[in-house]
TIDO-785297 format. One record per residue: residue number from 1; x, y, z of N, C-alpha, C, O in turn. Coordinates in steps of 0.001 Angstrom, whole numbers, always signed. Example, Ala and Ser with C-alpha at 12.3 -4.5 7.8 and 13.67 -1.06 7.14 Angstrom:
BEGIN
NODE  pos      nxx      nyy      nzz     caxx     cayy     cazz      cxx      cyy      czz      oxx      oyy      ozz
NODE    1   +13190    -5690    +7800   +12300    -4500    +7800   +13200    -3300    +7800   +14236    -3319    +8465
NODE    2   +12850    -2250    +7080   +13670    -1060    +7140   +12900      +30    +7870   +13409    +1138    +8039
***
This chain:
BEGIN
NODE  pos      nxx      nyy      nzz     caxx     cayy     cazz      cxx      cyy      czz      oxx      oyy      ozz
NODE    1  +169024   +67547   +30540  +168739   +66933   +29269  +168910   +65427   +29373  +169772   +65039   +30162
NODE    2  +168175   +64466   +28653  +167933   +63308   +28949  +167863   +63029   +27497  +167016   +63405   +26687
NODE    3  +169326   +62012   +27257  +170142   +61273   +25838  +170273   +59935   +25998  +170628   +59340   +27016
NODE    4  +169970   +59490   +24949  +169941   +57942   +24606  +170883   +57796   +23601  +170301   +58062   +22549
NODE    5  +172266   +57454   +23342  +173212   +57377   +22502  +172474   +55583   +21820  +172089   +54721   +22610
NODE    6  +172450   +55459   +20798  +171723   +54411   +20504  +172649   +53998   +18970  +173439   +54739   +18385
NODE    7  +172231   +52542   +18574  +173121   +51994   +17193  +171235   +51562   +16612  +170183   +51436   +17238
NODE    8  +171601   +51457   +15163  +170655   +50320   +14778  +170378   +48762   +14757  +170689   +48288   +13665
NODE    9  +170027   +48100   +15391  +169617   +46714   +15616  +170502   +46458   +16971  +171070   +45365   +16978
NODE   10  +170732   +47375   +18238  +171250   +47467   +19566  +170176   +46834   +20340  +169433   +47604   +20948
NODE   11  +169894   +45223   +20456  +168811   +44906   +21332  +168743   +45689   +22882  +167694   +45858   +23504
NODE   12  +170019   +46093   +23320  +170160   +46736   +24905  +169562   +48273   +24614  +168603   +48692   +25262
NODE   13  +170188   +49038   +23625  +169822   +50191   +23346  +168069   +50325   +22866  +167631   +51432   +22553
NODE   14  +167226   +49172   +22854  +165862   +48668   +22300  +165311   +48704   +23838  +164263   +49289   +24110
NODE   15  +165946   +48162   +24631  +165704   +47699   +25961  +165575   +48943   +26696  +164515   +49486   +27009
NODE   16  +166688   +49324   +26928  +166801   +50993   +27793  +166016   +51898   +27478  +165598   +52705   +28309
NODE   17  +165512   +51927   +25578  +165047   +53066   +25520  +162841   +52483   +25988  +161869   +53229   +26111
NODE   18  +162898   +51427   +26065  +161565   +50560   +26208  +161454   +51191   +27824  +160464   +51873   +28088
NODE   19  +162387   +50970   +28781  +162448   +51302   +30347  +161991   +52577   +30526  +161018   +52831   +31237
NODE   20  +162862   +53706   +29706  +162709   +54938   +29775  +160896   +55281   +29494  +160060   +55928   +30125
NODE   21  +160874   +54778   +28702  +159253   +54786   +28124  +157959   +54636   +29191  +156909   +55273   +29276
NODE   22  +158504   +53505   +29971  +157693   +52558   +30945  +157532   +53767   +32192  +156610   +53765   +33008
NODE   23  +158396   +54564   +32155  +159109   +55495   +33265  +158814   +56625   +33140  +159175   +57450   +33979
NODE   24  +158023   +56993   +31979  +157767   +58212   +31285  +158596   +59123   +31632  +158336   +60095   +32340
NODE   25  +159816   +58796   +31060  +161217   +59896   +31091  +161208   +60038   +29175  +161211   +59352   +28152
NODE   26  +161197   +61151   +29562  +161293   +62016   +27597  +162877   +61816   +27717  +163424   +61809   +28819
NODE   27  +163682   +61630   +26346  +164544   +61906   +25829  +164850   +62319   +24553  +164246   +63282   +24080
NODE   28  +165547   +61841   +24032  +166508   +62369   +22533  +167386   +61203   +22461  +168282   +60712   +23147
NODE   29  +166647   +60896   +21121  +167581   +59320   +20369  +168788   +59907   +20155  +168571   +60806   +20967
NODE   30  +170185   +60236   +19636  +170843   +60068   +18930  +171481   +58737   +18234  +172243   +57936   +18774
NODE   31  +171233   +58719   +17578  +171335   +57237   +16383  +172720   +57060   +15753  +172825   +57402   +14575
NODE   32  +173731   +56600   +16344  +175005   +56263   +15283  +174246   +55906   +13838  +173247   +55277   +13490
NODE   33  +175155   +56567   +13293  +174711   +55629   +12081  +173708   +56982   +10887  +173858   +57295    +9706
NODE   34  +172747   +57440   +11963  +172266   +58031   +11191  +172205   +59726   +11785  +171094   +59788   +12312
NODE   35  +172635   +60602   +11882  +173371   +61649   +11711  +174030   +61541   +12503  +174501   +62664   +12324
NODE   36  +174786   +61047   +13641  +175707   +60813   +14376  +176434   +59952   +14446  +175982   +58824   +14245
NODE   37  +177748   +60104   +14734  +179025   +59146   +14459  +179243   +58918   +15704  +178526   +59276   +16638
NODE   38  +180844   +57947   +15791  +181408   +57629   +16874  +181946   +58312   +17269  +182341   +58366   +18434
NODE   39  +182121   +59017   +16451  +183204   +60361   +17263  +182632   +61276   +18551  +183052   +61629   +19653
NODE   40  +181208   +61476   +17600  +180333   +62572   +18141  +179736   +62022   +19592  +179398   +62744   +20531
NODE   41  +179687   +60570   +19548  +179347   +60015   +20718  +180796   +60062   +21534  +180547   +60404   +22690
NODE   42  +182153   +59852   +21357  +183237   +60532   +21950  +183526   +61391   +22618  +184175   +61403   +23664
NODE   43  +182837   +62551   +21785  +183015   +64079   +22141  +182284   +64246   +23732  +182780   +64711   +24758
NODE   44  +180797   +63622   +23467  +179765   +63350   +24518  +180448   +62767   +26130  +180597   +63178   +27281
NODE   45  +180772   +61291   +25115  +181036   +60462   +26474  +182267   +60038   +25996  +182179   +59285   +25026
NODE   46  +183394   +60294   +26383  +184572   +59737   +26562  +184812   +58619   +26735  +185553   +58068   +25921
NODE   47  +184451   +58109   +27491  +185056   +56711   +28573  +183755   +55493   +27413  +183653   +54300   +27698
NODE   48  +183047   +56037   +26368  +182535   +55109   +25943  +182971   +53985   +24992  +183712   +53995   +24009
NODE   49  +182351   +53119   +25532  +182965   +51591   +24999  +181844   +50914   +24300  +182071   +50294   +23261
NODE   50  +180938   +50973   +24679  +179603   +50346   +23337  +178204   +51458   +23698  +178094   +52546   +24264
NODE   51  +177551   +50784   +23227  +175913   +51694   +23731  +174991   +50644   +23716  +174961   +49599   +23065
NODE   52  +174065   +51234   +24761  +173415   +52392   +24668  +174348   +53437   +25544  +175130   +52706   +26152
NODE   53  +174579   +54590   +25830  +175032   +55321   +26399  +173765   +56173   +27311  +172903   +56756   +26653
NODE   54  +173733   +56192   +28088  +172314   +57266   +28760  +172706   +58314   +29538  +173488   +58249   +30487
NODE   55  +172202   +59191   +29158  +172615   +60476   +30320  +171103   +61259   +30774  +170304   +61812   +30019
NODE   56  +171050   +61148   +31783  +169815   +61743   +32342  +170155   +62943   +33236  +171122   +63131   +33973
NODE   57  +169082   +63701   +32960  +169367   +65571   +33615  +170812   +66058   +33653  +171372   +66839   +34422
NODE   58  +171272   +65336   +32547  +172820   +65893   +32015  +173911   +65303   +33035  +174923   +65949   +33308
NODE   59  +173659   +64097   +33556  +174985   +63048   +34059  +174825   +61628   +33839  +173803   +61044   +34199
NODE   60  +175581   +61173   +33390  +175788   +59991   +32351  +175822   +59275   +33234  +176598   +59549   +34149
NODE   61  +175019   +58105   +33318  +173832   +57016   +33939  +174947   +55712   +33307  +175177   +54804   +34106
NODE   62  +175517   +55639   +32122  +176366   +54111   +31735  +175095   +53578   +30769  +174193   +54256   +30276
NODE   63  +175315   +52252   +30677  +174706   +51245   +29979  +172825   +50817   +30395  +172157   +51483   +31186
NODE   64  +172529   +50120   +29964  +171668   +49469   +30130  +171136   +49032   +31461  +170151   +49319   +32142
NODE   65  +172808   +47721   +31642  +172722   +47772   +33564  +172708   +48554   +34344  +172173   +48293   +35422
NODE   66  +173204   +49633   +34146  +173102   +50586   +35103  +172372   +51465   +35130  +172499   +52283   +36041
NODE   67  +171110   +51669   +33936  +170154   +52181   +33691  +169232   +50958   +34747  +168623   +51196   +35789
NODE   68  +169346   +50093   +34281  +168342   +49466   +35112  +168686   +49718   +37409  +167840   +49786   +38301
NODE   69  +169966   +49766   +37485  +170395   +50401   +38635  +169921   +51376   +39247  +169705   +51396   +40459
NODE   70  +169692   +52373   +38386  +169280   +53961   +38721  +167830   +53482   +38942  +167355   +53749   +40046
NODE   71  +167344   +53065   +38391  +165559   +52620   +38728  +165535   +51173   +40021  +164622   +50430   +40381
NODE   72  +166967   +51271   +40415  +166443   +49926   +41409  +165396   +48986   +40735  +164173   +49049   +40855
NODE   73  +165996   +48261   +40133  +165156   +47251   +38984  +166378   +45876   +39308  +166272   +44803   +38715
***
């Protein structure tokens, strides 16, 4: 499964999910804010400290930079 933990007005979380696109990798927004909380992003990813959060084929990829890492970019 391939998750995009995302906020509203997150220029990085705008960015990552633009890459994913470019990459034609399907995911699933989850949107703080709008049915999902911080918690629920907690429950997910523990060790999280801001977002975007990404997890691709169900192992958590990190941020933005390191989204851009995984694509050697």
């Amino acid at each position: 499964m391939n998750i995009v933990w995302s906020r509203q007005g997150c220029a990085y979380c705008d960015m990552a999910k633009n890459l994913l696109d470019q990459k034609g990798v399907e995911y699933e927004v989850k949107m703080i804010g709008e049915g999902y909380t911080t918690n629920d992003l907690l429950e997910s990813v523990p060790s999280a400290r801001s977002v975007p959060q990404i997890i691709l084929n169900d192992t958590l990829i990190g941020g933005f930079k390191e989204l851009k890492e995984h694509f050697n970019l």
